[in-house]
Residue frames relative to the residue before (quaternion, step in Angstrom):
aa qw qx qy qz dx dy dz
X 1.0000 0.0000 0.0000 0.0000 0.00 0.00 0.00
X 0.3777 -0.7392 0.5048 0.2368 3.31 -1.02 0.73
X 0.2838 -0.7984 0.4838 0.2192 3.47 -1.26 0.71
X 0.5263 -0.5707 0.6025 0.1852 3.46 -0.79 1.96
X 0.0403 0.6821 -0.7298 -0.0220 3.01 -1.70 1.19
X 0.2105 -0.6927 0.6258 0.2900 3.62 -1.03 -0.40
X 0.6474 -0.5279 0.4355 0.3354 3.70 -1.59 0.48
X 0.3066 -0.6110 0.6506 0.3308 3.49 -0.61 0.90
X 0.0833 0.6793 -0.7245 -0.0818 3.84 -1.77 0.47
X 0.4977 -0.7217 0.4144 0.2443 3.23 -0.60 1.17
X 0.4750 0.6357 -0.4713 0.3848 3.50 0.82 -0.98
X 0.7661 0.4859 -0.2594 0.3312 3.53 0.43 -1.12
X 0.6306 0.5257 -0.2076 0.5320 3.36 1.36 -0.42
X 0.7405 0.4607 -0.1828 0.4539 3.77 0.97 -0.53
X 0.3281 -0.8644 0.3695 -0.0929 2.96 0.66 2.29
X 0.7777 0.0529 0.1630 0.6049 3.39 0.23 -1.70
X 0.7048 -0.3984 0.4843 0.3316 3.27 -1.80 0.37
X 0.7519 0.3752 -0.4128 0.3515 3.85 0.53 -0.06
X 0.5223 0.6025 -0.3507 0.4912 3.27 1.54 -0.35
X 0.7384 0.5080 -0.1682 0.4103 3.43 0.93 -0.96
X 0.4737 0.6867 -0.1179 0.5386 3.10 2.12 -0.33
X 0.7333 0.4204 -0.0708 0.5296 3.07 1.35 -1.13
X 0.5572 0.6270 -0.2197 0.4982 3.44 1.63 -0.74
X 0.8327 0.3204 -0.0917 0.4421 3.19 0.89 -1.25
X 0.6470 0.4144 -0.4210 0.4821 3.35 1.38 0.54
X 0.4370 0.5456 -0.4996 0.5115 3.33 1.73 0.01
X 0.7610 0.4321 -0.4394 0.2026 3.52 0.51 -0.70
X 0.5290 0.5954 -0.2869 0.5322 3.51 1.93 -0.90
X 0.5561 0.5361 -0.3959 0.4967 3.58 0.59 -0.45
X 0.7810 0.3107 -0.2461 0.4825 3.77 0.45 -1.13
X 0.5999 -0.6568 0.4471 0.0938 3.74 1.09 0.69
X 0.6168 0.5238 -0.3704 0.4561 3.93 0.99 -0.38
X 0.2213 -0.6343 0.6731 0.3093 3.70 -0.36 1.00
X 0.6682 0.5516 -0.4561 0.2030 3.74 -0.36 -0.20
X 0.7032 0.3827 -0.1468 0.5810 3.07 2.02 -0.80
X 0.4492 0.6799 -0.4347 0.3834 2.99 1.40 0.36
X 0.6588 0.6234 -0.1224 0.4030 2.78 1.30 -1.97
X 0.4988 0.7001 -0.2565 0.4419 3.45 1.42 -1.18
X 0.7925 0.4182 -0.0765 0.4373 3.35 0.08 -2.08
X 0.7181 0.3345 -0.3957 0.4647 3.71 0.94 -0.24
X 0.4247 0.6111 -0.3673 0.5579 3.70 1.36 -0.22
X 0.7822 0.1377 -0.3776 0.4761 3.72 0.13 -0.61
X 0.6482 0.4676 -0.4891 0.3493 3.66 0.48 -0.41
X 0.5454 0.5055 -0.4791 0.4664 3.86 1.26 -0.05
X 0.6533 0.5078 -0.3205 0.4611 3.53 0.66 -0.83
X 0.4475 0.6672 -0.2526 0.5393 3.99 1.34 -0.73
X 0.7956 0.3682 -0.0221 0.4806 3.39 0.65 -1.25
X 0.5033 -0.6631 0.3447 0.4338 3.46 0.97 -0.66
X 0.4250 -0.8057 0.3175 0.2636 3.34 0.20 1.07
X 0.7369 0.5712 -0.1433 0.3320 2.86 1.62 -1.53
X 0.4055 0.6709 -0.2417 0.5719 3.23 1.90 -0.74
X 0.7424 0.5103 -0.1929 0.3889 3.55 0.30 -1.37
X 0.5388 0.6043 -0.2276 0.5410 3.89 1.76 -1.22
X 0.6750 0.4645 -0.3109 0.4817 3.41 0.90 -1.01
X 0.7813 0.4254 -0.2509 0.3817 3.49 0.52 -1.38
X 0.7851 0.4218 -0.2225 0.3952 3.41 0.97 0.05
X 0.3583 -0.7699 0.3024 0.4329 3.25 2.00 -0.57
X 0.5197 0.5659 -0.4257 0.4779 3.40 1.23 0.47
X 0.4615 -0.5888 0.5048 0.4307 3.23 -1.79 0.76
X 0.5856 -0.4501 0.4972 0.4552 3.15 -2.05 -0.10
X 0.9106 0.1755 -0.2920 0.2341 3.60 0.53 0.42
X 0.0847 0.7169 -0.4743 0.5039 2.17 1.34 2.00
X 0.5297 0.6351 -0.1131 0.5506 3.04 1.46 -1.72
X 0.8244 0.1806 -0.2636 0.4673 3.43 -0.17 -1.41
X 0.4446 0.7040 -0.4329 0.3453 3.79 0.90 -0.11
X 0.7212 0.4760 -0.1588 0.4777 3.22 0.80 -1.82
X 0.7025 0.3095 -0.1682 0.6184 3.87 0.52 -1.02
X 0.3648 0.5704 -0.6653 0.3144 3.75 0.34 0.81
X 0.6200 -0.4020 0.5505 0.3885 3.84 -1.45 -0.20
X 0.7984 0.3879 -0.2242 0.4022 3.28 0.73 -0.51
X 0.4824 0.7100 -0.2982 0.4175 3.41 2.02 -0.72
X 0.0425 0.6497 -0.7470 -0.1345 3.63 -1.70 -0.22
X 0.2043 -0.8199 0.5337 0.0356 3.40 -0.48 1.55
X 0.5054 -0.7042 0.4082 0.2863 3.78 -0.59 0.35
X 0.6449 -0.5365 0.2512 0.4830 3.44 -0.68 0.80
X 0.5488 0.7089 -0.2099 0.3903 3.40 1.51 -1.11
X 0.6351 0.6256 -0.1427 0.4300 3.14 1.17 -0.84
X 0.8241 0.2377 -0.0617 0.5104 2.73 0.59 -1.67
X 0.3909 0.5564 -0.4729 0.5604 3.77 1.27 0.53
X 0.7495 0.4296 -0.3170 0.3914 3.43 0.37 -0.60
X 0.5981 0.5150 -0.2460 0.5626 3.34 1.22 -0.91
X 0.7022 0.4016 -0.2642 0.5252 3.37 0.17 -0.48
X 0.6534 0.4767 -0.2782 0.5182 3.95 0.74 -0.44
X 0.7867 0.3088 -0.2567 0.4688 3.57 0.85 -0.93
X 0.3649 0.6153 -0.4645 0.5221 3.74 2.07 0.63
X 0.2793 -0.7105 0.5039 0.4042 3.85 1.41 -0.44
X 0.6283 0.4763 -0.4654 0.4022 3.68 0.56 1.30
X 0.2676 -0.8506 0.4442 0.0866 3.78 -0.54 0.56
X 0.3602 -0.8477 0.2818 0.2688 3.09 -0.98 0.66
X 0.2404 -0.8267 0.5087 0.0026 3.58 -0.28 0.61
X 0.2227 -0.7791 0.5852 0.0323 3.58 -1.43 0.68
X 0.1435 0.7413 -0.6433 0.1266 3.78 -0.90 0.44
X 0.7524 -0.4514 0.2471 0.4112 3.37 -1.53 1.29
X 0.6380 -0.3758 0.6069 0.2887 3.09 -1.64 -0.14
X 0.3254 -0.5311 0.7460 0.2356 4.38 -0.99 0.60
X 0.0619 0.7849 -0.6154 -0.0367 3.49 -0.93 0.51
């Protein structure tokens, strides 16, 4: 018998602001704009996408455009997204 899976989607998993906390420095930590781009898409989509269109003046498929696999959102973008998630972005040295 075969074994029946389903797509993991993160959005669905990213309850609270600490989980989503943790996501999104795993993604900045791993340094892949593609998974960056990803990980703020599902935590916008997590959050309500549509909520997120309003708070930022973009459509939602603008949004889902930009945070597609295939998308490249602008720093602009994703500063906004990530600001109207009520989290910010922020830099510090390298641990070496």
């Amino acid at each position: 018998m075969a074994l029946k899976t389903q797509p993991f989607d993160a959005a669905e998993v990213l309850l609270d602001d600490e989980r989503i906390a943790a996501y999104l420095e795993e993604a900045f930590a791993d340094g892949d704009p593609a998974f960056i781009a990803s990980a703020i898409g599902d935590v916008a989509r997590a959050r309500n996408i549509t909520a997120i269109a309003r708070d930022t003046g973009l459509t939602r498929e603008t949004l889902y455009r930009a945070f597609s696999p295939e998308g490249n959102p602008t720093l602009a973008t994703m500063a906004a997204v990530v600001k109207a998630l009520g989290f910010q972005l922020s830099i510090r040295p390298l641990a070496l």
